[in-house]
C-alpha positions in Angstrom: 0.0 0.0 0.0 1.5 3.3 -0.8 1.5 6.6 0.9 -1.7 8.2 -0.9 -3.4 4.8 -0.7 -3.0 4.6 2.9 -4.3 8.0 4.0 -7.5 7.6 1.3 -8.3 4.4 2.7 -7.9 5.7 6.3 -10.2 8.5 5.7 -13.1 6.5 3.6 -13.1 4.4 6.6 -13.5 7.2 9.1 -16.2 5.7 11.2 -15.8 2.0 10.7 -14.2 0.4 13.7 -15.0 -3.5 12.3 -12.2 -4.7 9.6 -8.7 -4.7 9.6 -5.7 -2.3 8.7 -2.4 -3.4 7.0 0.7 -2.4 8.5 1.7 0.0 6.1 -1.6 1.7 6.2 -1.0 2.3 10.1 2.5 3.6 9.5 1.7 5.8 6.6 -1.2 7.4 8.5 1.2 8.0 11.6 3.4 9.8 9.2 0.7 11.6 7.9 -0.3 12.5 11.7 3.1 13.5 12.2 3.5 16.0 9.2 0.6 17.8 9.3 0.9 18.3 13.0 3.9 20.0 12.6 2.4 21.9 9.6 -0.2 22.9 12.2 1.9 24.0 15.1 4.5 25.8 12.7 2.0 29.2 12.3 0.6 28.9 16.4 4.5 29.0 17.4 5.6 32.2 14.6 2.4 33.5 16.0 3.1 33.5 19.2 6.5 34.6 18.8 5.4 37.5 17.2 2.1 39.3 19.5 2.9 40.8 22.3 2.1 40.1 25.8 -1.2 42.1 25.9 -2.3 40.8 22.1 -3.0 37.2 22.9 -6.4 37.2 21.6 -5.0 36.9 17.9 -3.5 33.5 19.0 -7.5 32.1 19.2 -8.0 31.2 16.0 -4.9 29.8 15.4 -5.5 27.6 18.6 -8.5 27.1 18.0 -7.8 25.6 13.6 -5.0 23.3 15.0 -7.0 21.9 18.0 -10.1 21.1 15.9 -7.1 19.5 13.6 -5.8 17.6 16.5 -9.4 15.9 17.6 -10.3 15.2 13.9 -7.0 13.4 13.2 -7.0 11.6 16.7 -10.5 10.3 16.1 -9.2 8.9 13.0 -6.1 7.2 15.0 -8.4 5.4 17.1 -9.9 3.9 14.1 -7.1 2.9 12.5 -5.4 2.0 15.6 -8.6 -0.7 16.5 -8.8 -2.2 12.6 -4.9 -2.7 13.5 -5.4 -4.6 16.1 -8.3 -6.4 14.8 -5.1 -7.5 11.8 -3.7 -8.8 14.8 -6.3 -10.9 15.8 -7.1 -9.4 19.2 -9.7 -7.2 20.3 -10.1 -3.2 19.6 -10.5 -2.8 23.6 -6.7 -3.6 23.6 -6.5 0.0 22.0 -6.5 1.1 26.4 -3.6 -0.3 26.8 -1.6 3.0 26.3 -3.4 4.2 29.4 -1.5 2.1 31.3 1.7 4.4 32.9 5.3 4.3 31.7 4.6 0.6 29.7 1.3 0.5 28.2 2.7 2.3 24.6 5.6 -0.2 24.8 2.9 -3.1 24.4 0.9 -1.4 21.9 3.9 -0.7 20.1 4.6 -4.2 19.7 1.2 -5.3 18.7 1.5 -2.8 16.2 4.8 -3.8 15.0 3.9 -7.6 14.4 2.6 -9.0 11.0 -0.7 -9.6 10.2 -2.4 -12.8 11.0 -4.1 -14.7 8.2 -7.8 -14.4 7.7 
């Protein structure tokens, strides 16, 4: 699955928790997380650098574009993070794990490291 392929397939599956992702689709879509979160923080931080201390209001909208960003894109992680571990075999619930302190990403790192089962 390539890059582009990845990211449309993520998105057409928005809402669909039941199925399974490939590896590469979970990979591709964390690097497309990753880029446009940096795209996103990139005009809060020149912002910020240049208002003043009194002129914090014109920060808002800014804050406000790249947190509605942020939800909409971690929504779609969670999807794409459960299909994952449905490729695995196990259940979506195992998405929780990374709620467990200082070793719960560890384990979900590996699940989501680990080929796909058949079926």
């Amino acid at each position: 699955m390539t890059f582009s392929e990845a990211i449309q397939s993520v998105f057409s599956k928005a809402t669909k928790l039941e199925g399974r992702s490939p590896r590469s689709e979970y990979w591709y879509w964390r690097l497309f997380v990753f880029i446009v979160s940096l795209v996103t923080v990139i005009p809060v931080v020149l912002v910020a650098m240049m208002v003043r201390q009194g002129d914090v209001w014109a920060l808002f909208p800014f804050l406000i574009a790249a947190g509605a960003i942020a939800v909409f894109l971690w929504l779609l992680t969670i999807t794409v993070t459960v299909r994952r571990l449905h490729d695995q075999g196990v259940s979506g619930w195992f998405f929780l794990l990374f709620l467990i302190p200082s070793v719960g990403w560890i384990i979900e790192l590996v699940f989501m490291l680990q080929p796909s089962q058949p079926g």
